[in-house]
C-alpha positions in Angstrom: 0.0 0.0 0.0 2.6 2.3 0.6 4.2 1.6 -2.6 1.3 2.2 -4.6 1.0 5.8 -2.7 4.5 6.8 -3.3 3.7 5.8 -6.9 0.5 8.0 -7.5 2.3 10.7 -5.2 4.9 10.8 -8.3 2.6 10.6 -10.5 0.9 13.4 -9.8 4.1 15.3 -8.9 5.1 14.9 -12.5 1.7 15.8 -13.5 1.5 19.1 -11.6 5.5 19.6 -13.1 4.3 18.9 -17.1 1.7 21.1 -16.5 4.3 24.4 -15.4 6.7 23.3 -17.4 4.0 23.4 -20.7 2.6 26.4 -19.2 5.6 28.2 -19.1 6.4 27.5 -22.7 2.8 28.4 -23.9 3.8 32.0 -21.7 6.9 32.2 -23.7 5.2 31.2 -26.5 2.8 34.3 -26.3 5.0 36.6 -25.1 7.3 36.3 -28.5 4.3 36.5 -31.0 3.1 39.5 -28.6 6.3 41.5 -28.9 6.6 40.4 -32.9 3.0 41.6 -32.9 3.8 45.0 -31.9 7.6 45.6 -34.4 5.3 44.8 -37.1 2.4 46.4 -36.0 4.4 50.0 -35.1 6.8 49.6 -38.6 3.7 48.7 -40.8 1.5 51.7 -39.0 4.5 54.1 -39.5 4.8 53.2 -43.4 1.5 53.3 -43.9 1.6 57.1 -42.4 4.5 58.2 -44.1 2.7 57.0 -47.5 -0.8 58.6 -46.6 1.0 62.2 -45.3 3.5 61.9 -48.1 1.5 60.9 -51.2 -0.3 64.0 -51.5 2.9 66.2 -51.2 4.9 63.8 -53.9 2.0 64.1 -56.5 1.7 67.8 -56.2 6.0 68.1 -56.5 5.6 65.6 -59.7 2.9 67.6 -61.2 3.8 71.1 -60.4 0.8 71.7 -58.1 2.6 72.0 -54.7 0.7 73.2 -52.1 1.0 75.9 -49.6 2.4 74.8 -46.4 0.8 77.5 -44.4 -2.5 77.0 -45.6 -2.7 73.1 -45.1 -1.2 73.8 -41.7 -3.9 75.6 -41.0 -6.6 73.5 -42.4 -5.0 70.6 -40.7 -5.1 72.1 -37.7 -9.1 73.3 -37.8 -10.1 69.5 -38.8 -7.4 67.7 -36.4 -8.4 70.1 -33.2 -12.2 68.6 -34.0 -11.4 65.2 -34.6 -8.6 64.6 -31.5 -11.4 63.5 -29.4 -12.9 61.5 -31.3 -9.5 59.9 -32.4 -8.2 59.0 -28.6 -12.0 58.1 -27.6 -11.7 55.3 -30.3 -8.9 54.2 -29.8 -9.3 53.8 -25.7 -12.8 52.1 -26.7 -11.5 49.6 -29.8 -8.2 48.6 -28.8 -9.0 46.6 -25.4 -11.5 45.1 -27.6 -9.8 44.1 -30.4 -6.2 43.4 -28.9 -2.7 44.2 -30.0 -3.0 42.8 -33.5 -6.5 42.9 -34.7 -5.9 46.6 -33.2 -3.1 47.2 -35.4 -4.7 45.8 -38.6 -8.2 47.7 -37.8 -6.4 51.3 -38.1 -4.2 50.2 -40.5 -7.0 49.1 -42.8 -9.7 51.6 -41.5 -13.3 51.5 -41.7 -13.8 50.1 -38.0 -17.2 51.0 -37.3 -18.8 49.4 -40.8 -16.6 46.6 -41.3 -13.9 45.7 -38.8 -16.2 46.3 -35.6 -18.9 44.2 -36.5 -16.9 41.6 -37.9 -14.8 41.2 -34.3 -18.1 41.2 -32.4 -19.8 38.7 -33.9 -16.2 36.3 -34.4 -16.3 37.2 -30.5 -19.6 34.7 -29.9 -17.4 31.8 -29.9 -16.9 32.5 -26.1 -13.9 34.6 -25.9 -14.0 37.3 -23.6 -11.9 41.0 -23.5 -8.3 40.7 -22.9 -7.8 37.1 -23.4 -6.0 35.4 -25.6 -8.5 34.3 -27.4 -9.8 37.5 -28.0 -6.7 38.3 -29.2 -6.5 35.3 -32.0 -10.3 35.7 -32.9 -10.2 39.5 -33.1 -7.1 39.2 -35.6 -8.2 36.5 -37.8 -11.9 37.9 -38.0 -10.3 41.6 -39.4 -7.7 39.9 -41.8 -10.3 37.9 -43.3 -13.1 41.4 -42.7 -9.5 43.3 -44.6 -9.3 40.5 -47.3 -13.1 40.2 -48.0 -13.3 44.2 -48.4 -10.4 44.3 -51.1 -12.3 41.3 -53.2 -15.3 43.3 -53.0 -13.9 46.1 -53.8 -12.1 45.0 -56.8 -15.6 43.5 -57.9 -17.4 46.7 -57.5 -14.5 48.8 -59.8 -15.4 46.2 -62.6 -19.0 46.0 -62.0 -19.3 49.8 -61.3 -20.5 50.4 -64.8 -23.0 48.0 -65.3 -24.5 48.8 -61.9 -24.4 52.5 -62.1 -27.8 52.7 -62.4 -29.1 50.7 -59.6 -26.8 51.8 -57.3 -27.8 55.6 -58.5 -31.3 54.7 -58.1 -33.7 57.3 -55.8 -35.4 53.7 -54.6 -32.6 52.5 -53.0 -30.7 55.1 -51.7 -33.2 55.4 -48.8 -32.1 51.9 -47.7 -28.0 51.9 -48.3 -28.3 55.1 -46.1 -29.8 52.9 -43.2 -27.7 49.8 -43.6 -25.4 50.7 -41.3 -27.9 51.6 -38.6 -29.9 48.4 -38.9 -26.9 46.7 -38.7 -25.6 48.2 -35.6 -29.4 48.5 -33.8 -29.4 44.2 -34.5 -25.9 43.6 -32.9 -26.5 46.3 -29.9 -30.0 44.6 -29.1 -27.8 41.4 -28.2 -25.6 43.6 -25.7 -28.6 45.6 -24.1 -30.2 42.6 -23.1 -27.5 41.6 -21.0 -27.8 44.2 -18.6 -31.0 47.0 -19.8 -30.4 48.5 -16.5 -27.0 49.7 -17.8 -28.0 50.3 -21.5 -31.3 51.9 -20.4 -30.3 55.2 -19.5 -27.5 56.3 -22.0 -29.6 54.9 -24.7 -32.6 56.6 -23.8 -30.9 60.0 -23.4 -29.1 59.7 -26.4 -32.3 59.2 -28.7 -33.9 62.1 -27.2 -31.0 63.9 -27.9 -30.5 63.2 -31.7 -34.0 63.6 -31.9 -33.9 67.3 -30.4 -30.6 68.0 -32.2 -30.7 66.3 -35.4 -27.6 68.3 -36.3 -25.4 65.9 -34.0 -26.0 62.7 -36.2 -23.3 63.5 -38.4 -21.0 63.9 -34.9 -21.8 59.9 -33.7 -18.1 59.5 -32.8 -18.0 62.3 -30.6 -20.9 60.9 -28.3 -19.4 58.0 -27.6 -17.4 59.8 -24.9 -20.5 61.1 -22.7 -22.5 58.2 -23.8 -19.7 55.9 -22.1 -19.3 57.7 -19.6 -23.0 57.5 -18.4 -22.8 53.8 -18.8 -19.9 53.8 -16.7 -21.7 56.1 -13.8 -24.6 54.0 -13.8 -23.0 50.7 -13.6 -20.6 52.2 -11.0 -23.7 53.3 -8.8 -25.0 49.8 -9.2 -21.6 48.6 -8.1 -22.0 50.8 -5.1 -25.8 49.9 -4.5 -24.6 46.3 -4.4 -22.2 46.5 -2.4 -24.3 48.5 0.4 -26.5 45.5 0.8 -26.6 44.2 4.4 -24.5 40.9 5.7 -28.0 39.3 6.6 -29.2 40.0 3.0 -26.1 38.3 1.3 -26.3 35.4 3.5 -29.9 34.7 3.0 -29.6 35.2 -0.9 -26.0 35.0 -2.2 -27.4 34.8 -5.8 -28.6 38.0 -5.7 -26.0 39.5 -4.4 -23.6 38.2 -6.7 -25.7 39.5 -9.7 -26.6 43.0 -8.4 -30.1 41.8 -9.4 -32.7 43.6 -7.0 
């Protein structure tokens, strides 16, 4: 008898050390493609800059049509000042989302909140969950293929533009490719809302009334992410709180609900 428990005592001894040691190597493992992730990511984002700044300036020197310094300083300036909120509000918002590489590819490639967005959501039903490495794998494979998919397409629509000129010109239709992207957010928000309407409740609420009132701020979506967060956050905070204030005798007699913030 004792024999046979030294022998499953080793057993699982090497067990529990095959299990470090392959965790370890998986750690390692990550930690390279994570740091190979980001040289390619940085030198491929700082390319692609040089080639969207430069382009302009190198076509206007070939063709004789240089511009003015000054003035595109100073139109540069009016439209960056507007858009640096927006900017650093997406980027806090889509980068914990999508991780370090389906990050990089997303800005790279652009289009986030018609293409690349949607496409990481929906990959994201599999069960992965923010900052995990799944979530990391999914989100980059979903916005290469999202990437690869929109290139095909569009290389379809620049043959195809001329024979479909006139039903993609046509007054019936234009009501309905304005909306797509609407309906197609409104379907894939619904699934999030139900999770928690106690959360969504509020900021969605408020924010309907207020492009209702102000139709003018429909064209300034990306902006109202910020205070539209930020109420989510302040509501699900005071929740937190609310929780948190519930009596020891309450916890004990109903752990569920405590543990759900249900009340």
């Amino acid at each position: 008898m004792k024999t046979d428990s030294m022998t499953i005592d080793n057993k699982e001894l090497n067990n529990v050390e095959a299990t470090k040691e392959q965790t370890g190597q998986t750690s390692d493992t990550w930690q390279a493609y994570t740091k190979k992730t980001h040289i390619i990511g940085r030198t491929v984002s700082i390319v692609t800059l040089v080639m969207l700044v430069g382009a302009p300036f190198l076509i206007g020197k070939l063709l004789g049509a240089y511009p003015d310094l000054g003035a595109v300083g100073k139109g540069f300036l009016s439209v960056g000042i507007v858009w640096l909120v927006s900017s650093i509000a997406e980027f806090l918002i889509y980068t914990p989302m999508l991780g370090a590489g389906g990050g990089y590819l997303a800005f790279i490639t652009g289009n986030l909140i018609n293409m690349k967005i949607p496409c990481a959501v929906n990959a994201r039903d599999m069960g992965a969950k923010t900052g995990t490495q799944e979530n990391e794998i999914i989100s980059t494979i979903s916005i290469a293929t999202s990437s690869l998919v929109t290139i095909l397409v569009l290389a379809l629509g620049v043959l195809l533009m001329v024979p479909l000129q006139p039903v993609l010109q046509s007054e019936v239709l234009q009501p309905a490719f304005e909306n797509v992207v609407p309906a197609l957010f409104g379907a894939m928000a619904y699934k999030y809302y139900r999770k928690n309407m106690k959360i969504a409740a509020l900021p969605l609420i408020l924010m309907s009334l207020l492009f209702i009132l102000v139709p003018s701020l429909i064209g300034s979506t990306s902006f109202m992410i910020v205070p539209s967060g930020a109420i989510a956050i302040g509501v699900a905070y005071l929740m937190f709180r609310k929780k948190n204030m519930q009596s020891p005798e309450q916890t004990k007699a109903d752990p569920d609900r405590a543990n759900t913030g249900d009340e």
